[in-house]
VOPAGU-2260 file (C-alpha; in pm, 1 decimal, decimal comma):
REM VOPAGU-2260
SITE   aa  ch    i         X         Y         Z
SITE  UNK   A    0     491,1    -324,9   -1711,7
SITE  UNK   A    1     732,4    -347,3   -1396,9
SITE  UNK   A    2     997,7    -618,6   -1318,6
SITE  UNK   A    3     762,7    -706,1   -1014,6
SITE  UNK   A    4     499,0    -730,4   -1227,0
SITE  UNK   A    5     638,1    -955,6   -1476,9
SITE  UNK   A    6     724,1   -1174,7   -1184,6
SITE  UNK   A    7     330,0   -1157,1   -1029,7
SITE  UNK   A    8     185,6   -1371,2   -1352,1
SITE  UNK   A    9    -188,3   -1261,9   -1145,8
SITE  UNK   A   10    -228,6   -1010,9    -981,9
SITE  UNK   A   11    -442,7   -1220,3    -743,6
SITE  UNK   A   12    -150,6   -1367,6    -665,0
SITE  UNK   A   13     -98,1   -1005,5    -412,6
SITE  UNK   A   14    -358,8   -1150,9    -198,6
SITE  UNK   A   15    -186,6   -1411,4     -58,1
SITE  UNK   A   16     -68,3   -1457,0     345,9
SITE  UNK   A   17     246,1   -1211,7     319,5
SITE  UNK   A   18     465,6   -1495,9     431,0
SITE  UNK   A   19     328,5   -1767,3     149,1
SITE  UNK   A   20     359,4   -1468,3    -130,4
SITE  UNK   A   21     739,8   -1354,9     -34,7
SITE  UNK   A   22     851,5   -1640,3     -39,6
SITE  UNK   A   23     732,2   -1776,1    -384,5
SITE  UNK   A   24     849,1   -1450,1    -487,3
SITE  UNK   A   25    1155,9   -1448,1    -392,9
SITE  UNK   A   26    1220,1   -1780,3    -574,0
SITE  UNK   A   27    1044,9   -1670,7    -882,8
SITE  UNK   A   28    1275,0   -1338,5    -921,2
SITE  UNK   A   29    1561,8   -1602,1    -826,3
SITE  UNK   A   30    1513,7   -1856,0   -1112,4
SITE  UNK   A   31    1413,4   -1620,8   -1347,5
SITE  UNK   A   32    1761,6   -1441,0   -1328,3
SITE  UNK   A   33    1955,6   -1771,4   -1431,2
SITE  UNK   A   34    1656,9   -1924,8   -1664,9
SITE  UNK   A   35    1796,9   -2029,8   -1989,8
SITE  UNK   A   36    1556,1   -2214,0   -2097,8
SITE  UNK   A   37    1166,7   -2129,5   -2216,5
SITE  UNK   A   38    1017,6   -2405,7   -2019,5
SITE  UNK   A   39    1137,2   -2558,0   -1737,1
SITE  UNK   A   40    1021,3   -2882,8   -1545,0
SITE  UNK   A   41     993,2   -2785,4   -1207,5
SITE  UNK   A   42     985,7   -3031,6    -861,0
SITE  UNK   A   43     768,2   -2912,8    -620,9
SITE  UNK   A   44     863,6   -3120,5    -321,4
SITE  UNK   A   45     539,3   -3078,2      -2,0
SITE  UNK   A   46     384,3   -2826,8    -222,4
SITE  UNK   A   47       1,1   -2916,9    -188,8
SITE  UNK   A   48    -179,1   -2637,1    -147,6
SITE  UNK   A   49      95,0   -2406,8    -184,7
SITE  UNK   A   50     166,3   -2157,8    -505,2
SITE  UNK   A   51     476,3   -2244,5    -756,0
SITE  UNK   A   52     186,7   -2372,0   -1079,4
SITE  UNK   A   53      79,5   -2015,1    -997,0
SITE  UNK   A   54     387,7   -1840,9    -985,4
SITE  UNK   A   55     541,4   -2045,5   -1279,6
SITE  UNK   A   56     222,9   -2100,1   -1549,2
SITE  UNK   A   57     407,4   -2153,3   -1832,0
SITE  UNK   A   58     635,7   -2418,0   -1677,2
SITE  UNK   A   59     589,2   -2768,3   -1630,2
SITE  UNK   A   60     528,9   -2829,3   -1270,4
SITE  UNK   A   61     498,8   -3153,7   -1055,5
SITE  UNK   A   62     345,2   -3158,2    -707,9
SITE  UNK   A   63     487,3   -3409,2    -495,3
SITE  UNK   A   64     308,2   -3473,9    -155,1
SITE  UNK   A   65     158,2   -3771,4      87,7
SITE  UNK   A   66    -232,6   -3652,6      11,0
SITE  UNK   A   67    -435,7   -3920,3    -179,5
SITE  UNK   A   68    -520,7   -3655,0    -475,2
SITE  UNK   A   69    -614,0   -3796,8    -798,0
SITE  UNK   A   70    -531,2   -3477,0   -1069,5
SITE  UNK   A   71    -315,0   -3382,3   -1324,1
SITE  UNK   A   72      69,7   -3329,1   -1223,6
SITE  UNK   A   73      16,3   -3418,7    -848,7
SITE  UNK   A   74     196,6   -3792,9    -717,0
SITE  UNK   A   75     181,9   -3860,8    -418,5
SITE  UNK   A   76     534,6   -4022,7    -276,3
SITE  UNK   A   77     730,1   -3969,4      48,8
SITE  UNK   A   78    1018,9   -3686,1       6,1
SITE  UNK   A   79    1276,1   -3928,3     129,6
SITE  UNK   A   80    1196,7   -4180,5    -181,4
SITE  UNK   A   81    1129,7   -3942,1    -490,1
SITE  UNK   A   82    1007,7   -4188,8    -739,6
SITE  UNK   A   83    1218,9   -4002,7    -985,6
SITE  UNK   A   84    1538,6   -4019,1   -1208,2
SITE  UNK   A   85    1843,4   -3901,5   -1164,3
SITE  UNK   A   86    1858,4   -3486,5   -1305,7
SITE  UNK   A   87    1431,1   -3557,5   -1383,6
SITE  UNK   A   88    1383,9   -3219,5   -1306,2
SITE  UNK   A   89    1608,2   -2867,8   -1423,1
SITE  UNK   A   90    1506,6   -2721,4   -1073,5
SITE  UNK   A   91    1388,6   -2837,5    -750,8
SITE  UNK   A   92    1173,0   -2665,3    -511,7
SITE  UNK   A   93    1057,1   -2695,1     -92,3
SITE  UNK   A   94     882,1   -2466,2      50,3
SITE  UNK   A   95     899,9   -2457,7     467,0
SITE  UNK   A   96     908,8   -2866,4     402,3
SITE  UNK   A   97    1245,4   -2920,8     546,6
SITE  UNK   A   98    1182,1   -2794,1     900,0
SITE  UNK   A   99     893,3   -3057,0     905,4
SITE  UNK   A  100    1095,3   -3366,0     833,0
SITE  UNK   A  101    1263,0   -3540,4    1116,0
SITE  UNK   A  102    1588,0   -3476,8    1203,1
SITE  UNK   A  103    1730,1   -3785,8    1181,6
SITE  UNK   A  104    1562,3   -3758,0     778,1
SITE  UNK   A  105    1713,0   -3457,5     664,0
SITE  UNK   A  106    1974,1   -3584,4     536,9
SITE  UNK   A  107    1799,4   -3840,4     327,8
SITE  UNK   A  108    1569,5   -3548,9     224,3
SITE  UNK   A  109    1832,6   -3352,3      71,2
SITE  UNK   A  110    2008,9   -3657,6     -67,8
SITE  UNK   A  111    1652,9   -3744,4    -262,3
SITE  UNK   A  112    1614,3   -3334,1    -384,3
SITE  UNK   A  113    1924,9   -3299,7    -535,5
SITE  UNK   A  114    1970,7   -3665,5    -650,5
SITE  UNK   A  115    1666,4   -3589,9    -930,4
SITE  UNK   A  116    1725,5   -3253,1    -958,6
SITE  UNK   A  117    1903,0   -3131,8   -1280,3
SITE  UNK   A  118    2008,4   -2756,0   -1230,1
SITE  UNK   A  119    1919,4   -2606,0    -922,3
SITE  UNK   A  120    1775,3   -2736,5    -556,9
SITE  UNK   A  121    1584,9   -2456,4    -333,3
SITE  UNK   A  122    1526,7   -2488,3      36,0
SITE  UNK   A  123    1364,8   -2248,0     196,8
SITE  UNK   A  124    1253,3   -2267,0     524,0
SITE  UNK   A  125    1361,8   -2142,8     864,5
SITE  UNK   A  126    1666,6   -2226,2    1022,5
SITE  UNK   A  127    1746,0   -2236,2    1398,8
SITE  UNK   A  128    1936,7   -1898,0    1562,9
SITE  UNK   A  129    1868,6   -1710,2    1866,1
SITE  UNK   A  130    1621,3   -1463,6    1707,1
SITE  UNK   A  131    1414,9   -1646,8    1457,7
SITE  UNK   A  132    1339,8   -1918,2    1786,3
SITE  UNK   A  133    1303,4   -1631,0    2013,1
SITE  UNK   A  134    1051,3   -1490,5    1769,1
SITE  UNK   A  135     850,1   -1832,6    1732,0
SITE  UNK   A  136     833,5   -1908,6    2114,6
SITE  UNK   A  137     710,6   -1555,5    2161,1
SITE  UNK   A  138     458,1   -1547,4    1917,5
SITE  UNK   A  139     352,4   -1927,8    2017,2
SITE  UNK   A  140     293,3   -1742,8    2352,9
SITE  UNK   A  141      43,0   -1495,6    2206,6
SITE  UNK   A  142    -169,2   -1719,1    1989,8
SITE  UNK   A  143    -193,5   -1940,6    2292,7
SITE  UNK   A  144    -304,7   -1605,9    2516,2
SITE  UNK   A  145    -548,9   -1515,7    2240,5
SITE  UNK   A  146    -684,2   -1852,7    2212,0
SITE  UNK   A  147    -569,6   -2062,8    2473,9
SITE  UNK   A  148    -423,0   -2312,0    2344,2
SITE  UNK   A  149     -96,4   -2400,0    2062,7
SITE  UNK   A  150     -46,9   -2309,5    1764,8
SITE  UNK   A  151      47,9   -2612,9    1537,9
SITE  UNK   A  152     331,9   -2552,6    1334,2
SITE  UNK   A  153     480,1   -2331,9    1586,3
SITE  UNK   A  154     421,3   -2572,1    1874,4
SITE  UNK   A  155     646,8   -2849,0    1599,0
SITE  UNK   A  156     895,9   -2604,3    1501,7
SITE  UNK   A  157     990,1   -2567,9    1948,5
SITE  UNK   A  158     910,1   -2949,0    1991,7
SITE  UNK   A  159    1141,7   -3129,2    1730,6
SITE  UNK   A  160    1389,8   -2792,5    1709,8
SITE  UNK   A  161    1441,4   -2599,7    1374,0
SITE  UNK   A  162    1746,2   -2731,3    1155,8
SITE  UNK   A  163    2070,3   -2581,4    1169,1
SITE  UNK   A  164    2189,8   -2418,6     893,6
SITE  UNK   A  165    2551,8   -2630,6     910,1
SITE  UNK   A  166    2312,3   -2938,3     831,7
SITE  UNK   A  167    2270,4   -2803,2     475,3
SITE  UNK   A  168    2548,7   -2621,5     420,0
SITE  UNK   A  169    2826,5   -2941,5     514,9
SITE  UNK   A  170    2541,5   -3135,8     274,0
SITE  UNK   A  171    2609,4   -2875,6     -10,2
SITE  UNK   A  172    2995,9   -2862,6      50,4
SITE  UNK   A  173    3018,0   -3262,6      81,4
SITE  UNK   A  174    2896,3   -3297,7    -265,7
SITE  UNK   A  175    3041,6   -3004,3    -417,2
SITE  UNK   A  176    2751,3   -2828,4    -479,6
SITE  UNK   A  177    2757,1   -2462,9    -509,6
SITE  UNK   A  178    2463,0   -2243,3    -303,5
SITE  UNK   A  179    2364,5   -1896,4    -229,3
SITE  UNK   A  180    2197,6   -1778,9      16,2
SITE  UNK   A  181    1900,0   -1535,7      58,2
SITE  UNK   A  182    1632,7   -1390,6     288,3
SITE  UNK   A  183    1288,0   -1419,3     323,2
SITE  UNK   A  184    1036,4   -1192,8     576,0
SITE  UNK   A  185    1272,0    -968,2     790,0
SITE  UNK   A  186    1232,2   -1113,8    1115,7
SITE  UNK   A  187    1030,1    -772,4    1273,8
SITE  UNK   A  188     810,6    -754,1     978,6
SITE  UNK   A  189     750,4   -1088,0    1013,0
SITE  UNK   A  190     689,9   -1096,6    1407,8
SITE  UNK   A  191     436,1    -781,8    1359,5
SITE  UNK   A  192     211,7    -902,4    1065,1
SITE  UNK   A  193     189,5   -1240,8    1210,2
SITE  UNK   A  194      80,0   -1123,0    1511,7
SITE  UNK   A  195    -218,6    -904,7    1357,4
SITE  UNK   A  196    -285,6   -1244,2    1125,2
SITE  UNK   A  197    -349,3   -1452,5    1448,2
SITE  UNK   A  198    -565,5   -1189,9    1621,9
SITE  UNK   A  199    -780,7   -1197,6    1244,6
SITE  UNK   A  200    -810,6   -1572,4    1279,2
SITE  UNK   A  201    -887,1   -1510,6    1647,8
SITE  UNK   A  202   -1164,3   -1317,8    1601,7
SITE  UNK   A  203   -1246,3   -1486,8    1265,0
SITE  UNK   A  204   -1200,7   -1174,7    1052,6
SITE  UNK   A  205    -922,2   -1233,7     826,3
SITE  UNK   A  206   -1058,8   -1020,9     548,2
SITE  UNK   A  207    -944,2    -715,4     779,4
SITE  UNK   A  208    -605,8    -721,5     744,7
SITE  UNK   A  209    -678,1    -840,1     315,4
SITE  UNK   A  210    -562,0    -482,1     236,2
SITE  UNK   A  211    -227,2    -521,8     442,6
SITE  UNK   A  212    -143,0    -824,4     287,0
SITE  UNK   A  213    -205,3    -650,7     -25,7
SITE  UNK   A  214      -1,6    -377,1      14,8
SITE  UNK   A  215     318,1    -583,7     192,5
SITE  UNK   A  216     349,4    -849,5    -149,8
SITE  UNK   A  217     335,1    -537,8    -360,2
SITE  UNK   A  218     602,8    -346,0    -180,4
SITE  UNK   A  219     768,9    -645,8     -30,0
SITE  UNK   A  220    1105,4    -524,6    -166,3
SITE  UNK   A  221    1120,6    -206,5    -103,5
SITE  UNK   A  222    1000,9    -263,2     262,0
SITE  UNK   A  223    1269,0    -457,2     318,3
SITE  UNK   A  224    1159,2    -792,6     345,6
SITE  UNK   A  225    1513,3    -940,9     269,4
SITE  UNK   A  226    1659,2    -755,7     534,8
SITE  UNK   A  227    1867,5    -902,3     806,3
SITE  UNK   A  228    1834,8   -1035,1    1033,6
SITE  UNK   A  229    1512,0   -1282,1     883,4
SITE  UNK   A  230    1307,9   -1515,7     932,6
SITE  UNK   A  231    1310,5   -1763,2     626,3
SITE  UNK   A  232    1646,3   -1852,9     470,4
SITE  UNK   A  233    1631,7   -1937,5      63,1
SITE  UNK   A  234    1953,8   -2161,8      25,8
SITE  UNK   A  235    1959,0   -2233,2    -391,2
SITE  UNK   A  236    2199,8   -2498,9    -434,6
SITE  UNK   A  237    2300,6   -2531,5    -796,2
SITE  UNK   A  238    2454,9   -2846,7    -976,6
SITE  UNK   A  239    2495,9   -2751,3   -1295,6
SITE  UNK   A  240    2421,5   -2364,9   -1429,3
SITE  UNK   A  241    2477,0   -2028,4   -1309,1
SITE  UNK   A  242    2458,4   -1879,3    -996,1
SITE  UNK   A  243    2260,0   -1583,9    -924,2
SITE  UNK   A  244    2370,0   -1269,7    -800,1
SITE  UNK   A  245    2225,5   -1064,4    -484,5
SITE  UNK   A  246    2254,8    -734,3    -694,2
SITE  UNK   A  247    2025,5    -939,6    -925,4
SITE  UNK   A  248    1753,0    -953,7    -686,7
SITE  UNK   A  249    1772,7    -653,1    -461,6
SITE  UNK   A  250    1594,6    -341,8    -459,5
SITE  UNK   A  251    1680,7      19,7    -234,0
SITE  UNK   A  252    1517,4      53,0      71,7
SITE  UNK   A  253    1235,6     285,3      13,9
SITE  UNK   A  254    1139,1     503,3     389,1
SITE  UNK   A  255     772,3     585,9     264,1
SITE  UNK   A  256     669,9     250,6     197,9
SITE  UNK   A  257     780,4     185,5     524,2
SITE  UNK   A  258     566,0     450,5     698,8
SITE  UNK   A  259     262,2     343,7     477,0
SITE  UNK   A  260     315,7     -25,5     580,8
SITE  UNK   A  261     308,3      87,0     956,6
SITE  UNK   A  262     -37,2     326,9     885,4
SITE  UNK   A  263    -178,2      71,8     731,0
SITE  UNK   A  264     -44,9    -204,1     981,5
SITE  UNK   A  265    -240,2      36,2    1261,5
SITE  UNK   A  266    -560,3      70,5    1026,6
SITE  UNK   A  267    -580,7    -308,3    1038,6
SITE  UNK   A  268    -555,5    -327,2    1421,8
SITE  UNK   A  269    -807,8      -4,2    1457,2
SITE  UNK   A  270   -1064,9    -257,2    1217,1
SITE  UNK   A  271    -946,9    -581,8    1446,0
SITE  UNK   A  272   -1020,6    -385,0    1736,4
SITE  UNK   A  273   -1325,0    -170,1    1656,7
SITE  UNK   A  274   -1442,3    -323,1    1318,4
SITE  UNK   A  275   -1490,8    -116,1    1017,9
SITE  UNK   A  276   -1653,3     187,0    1159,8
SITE  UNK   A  277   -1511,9     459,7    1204,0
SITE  UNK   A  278   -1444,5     554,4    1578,3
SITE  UNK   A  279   -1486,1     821,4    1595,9
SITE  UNK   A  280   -1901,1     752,9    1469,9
SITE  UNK   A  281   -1879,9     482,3    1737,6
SITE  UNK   A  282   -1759,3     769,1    1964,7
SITE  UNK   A  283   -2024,8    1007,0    1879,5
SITE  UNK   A  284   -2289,2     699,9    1912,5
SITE  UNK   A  285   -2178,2     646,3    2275,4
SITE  UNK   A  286   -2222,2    1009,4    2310,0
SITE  UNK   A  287   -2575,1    1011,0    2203,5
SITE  UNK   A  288   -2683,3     679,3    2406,9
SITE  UNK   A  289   -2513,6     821,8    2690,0
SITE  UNK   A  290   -2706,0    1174,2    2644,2
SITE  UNK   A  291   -3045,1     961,8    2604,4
SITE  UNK   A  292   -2976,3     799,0    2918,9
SITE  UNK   A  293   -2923,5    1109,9    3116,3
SITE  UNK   A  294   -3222,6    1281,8    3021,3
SITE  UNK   A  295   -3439,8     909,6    3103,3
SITE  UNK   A  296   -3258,4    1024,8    3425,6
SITE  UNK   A  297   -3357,2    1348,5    3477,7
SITE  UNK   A  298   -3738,9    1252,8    3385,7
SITE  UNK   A  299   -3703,3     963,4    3656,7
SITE  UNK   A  300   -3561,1    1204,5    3934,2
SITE  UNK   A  301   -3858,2    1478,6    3835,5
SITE  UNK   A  302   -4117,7    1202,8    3894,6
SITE  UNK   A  303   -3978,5    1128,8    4177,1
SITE  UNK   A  304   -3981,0    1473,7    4316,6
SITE  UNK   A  305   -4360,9    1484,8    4200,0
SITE  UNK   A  306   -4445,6    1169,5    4315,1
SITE  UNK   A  307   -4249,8    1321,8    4714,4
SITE  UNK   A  308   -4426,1    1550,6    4685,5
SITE  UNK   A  309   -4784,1    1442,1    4638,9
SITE  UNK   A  310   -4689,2    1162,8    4945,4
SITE  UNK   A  311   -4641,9    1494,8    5165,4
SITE  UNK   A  312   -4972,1    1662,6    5026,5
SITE  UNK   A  313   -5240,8    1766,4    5294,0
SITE  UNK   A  314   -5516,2    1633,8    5045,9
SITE  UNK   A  315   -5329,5    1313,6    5013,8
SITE  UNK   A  316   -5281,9    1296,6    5366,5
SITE  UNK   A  317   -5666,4    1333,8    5406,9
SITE  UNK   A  318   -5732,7    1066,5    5169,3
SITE  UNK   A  319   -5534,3     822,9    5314,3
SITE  UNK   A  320   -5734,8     922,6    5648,3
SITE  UNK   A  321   -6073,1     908,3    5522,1
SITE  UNK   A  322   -5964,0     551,5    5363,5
SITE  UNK   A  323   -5889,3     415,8    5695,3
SITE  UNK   A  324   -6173,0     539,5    5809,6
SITE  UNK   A  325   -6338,2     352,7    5572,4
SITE  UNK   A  326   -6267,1      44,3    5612,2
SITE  UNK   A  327   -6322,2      57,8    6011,2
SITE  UNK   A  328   -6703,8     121,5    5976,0
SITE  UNK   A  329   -6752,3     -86,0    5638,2
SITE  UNK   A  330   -6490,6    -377,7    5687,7
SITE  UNK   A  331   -6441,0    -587,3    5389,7
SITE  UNK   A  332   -6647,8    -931,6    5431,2
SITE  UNK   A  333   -6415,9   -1290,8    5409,0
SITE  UNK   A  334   -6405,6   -1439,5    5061,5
């Protein structure tokens, strides 16, 4: 079995959005190079709906979130008022959370993540620079071309502005915590596959680009989706334990992948575009309805040669006489 695979505990799990799967990835490959213990109780700050029980089955896991959910290690609590202890938990997750909480909250938000976290504290989310708000203005543009109107979390992220990274990074340093950084979803890769995912949910075929998402969690690595410059920063803050190295969680650059990501990337748009037939069949069935209508032509323009031609006839001319004729001497009586 692979290191990737170890990491993947289902291999379900590859079906995921590209974006939801590398990041829970990239977390799981992070704690798993500094676990030192069997089980670990693990904080999952926003994360209804999202993945880390998945990723991390055979650790304890607690959803916090503000649903009313009544099941097994969900509470539901505001971020900014954990109803925790101190160092409850050995690590402490969010998941694109922190962009979402107001800026004049952040701070309490990362006071209240680190306060009950033991270990280690993970933000990951994006952070405001010229290219990753570029990217989301631009790509708020499409979705609204393609559907005409915003798209949600986009629409938030240019509304309320996307932290800055100095917000976390003075928290960190103010309380002597040490951090790493790390990337998540190159910023091209991202832009391109997110993209095709909003012309899918445009024309309400998402199961079309299923095969791309596939093949990007499975290769994510090698494709480069850690690559600078990106769109999701990873910032893994750590209070107590080691901290993990980038040679630790980084794989070569491999070119093929690459090109298979891109024909496969183009496959997907062919099936958005055309659907699943081939189009060259759709090509030759054009041809053939095209060739039927021609000859429906050609039997039109014959009859109406024929048809010419038996106006201009002598015989019909004669009829036509002998019908007048006709009806002078035998006019037809009032009803």
């Amino acid at each position: 079995m692979s290191k990737r695979d170890q990491l993947v505990p289902d291999s379900s799990l590859y079906d995921l959005a590209f974006d939801q799967f590398s990041r829970q990835y990239q977390v799981k490959r992070l704690v798993e190079s500094v676990r030192q213990k069997k089980k670990l109780s693990i904080l999952d700050v926003g994360g209804n709906n999202g993945k880390t029980r998945d990723f991390f089955p055979k650790d304890e896991v607690m959803i916090v979130d503000l649903y009313d959910l009544e099941e097994p290690g969900y509470t539901k609590a505001s971020a900014l008022d954990l109803p925790f202890d101190d160092n409850s938990y050995d690590v402490v997750t969010c998941f694109d959370v922190f962009e979402h909480i107001e800026a004049a909250d952040r701070a309490q938000f990362l006071a209240e993540i680190t306060r009950v976290a033991k270990h280690y504290i993970i933000v990951a989310a994006p952070f405001n620079t010229t290219y990753v708000s570029q990217a989301e203005q631009e790509l708020n543009a499409y979705y609204r071309h393609i559907t005409d109107h915003d798209h949600r979390w986009l629409r938030e992220h240019i509304d309320n502005g996307l932290p800055e990274q100095s917000e976390i990074e003075q928290f960190f340093h103010d309380r002597h915590v040490q951090y790493q950084t790390y990337n998540s979803n190159n910023i091209l890769l991202w832009t391109a596959l997110q993209n095709l995912i909003f012309l899918a949910d445009a024309v309400k075929a998402p199961e079309r680009i299923s095969l791309l998402n596939r093949y990007y969690n499975e290769h994510l690595a090698t494709i480069g989706d850690d690559a600078e410059p990106s769109y999701r920063r990873i910032y893994f803050g750590i209070k107590d334990g080691q901290v993990p190295s980038q040679s630790d969680v980084r794989e070569a650059i491999n070119l093929e992948d690459i090109r298979l990501l891109i024909n496969k990337a183009a496959l997907a748009m062919h099936e958005l575009v055309y659907g699943s037939e081939p189009i060259l069949a759709k090509s030759e069935a054009i041809k053939t309805q095209a060739e039927m209508l021609a000859e429906k032509d050609r039997q039109i323009a014959k009859l109406s040669n024929e048809l010419n031609d038996i106006l201009g006839s002598r015989s019909y001319r004669l009829a036509q006489t002998l019908k007048k004729t006709k009806n002078a001497i035998f006019p037809k009586r009032p009803q």
